[in-house]
C-alpha positions as CSV (number, residue, x, y, z in Angstrom):
1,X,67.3,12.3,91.7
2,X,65.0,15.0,92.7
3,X,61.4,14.3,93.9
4,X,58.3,16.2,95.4
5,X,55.6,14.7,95.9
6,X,52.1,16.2,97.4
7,X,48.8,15.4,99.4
8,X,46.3,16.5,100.3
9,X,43.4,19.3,99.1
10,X,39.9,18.8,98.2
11,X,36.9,20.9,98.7
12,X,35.2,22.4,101.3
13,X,33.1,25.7,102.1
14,X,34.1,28.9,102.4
15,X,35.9,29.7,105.9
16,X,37.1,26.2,106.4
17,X,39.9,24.5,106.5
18,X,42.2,22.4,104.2
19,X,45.9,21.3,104.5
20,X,48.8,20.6,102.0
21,X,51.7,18.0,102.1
22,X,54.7,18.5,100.0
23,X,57.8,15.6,101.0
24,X,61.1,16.4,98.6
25,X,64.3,14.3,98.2
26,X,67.2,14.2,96.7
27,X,68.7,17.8,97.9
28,X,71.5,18.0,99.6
29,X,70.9,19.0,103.5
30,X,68.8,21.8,103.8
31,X,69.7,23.6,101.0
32,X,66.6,24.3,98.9
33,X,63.7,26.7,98.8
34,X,60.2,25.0,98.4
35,X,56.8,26.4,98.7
36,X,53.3,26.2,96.9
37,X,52.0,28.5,93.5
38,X,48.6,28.7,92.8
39,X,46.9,28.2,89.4
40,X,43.4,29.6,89.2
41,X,41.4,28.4,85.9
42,X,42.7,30.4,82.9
43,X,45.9,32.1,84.6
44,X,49.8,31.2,85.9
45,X,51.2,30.4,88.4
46,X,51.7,32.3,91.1
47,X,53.9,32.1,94.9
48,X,51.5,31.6,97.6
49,X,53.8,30.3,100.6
50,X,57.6,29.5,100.4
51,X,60.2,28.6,103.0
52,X,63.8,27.9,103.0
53,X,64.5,24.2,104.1
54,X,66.8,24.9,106.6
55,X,64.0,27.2,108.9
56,X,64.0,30.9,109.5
57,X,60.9,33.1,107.8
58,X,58.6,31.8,105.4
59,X,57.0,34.4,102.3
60,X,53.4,34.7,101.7
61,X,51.8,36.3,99.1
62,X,49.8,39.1,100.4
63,X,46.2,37.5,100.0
64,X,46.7,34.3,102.1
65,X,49.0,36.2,105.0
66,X,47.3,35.7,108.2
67,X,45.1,32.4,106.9
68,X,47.8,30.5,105.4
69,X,50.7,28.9,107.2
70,X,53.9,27.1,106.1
71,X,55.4,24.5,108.3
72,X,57.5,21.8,107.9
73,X,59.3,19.1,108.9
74,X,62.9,18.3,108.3
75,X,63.2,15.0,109.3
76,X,60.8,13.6,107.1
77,X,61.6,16.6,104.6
78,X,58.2,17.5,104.0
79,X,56.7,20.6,104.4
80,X,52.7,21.5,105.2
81,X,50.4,24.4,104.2
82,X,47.9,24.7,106.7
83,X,45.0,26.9,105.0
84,X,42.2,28.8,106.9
85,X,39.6,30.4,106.9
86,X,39.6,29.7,102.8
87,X,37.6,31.7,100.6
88,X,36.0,31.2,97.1
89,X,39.5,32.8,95.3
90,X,41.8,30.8,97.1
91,X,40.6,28.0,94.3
92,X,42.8,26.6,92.2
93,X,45.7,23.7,91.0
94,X,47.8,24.1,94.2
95,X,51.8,23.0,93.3
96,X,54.2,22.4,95.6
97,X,58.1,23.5,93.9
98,X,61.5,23.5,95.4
99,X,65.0,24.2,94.1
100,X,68.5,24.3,95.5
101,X,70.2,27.1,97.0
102,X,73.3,28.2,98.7
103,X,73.5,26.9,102.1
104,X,72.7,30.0,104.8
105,X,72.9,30.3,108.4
106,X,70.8,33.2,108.6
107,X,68.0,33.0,106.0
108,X,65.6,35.6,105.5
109,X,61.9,35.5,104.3
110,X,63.3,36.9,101.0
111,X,65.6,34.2,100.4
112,X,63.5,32.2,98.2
113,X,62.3,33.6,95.0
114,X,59.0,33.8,94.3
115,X,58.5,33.8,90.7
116,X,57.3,30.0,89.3
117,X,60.1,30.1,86.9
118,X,63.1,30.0,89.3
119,X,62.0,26.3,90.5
120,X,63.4,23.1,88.4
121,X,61.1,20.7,90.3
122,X,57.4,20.4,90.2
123,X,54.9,18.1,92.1
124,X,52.1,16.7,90.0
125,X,49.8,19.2,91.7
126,X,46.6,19.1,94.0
127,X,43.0,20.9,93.6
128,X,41.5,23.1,95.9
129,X,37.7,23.6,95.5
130,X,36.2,26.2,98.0
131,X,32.5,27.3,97.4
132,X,30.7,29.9,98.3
């Protein structure tokens, strides 16, 4: 059985610093795509940083490129979003997803899709405050 589960997030000022845990089981290998969407109050969800378990390129939406970064670690399967210099936008319900995909030796950073609705499984979701 598939899990993710998350940590972290909280609130801080404008231009600091907050970081994300996601830890997923039950996939087989490396073979999944997980990442963090983004809810802000009254909208969807949307991609924010997504990497393919097995290493090579993580995506980033174009607003948190160059702040954000996308780690992780495949012996404890979890993955980190370190976020910088964070600004009053970047608040929201932050979600970490993952679903299976065909196993690649050379993955790409447009392997893993970016829309909310191609991801079966869904961590109970953290907040991110950041004030102005």
């Amino acid at each position: 059985q598939v899990q993710v589960v998350e940590s972290g997030g909280g609130s801080v000022e404008a231009g600091g610093s907050l970081r994300l845990s996601c830890k997923v089981s039950g996939y087989t290998w490396s073979s999944y795509c997980m990442g963090w969407f983004r809810q802000a109050p009254g909208k969807g969800r949307k991609g924010v940083a997504l990497i393919y378990g097995g290493g090579g390129s993580p995506w980033y939406a174009e607003s948190v490129e160059a702040r954000f970064t996308i780690s992780q670690d495949n012996f404890k399967n979890t993955a980190y979003l370190q976020m910088n210099d964070l600004k009053p936008e970047d608040t929201g319900m932050y979600y970490c997803a993952a679903v299976a995909v065909p196993f690649t030796t050379a993955p790409t950073s447009s392997l893993c899709a970016t829309e909310e609705s191609a991801y079966n499984d869904w961590g109970q979701g953290t907040q991110v405050n950041v004030s102005s």
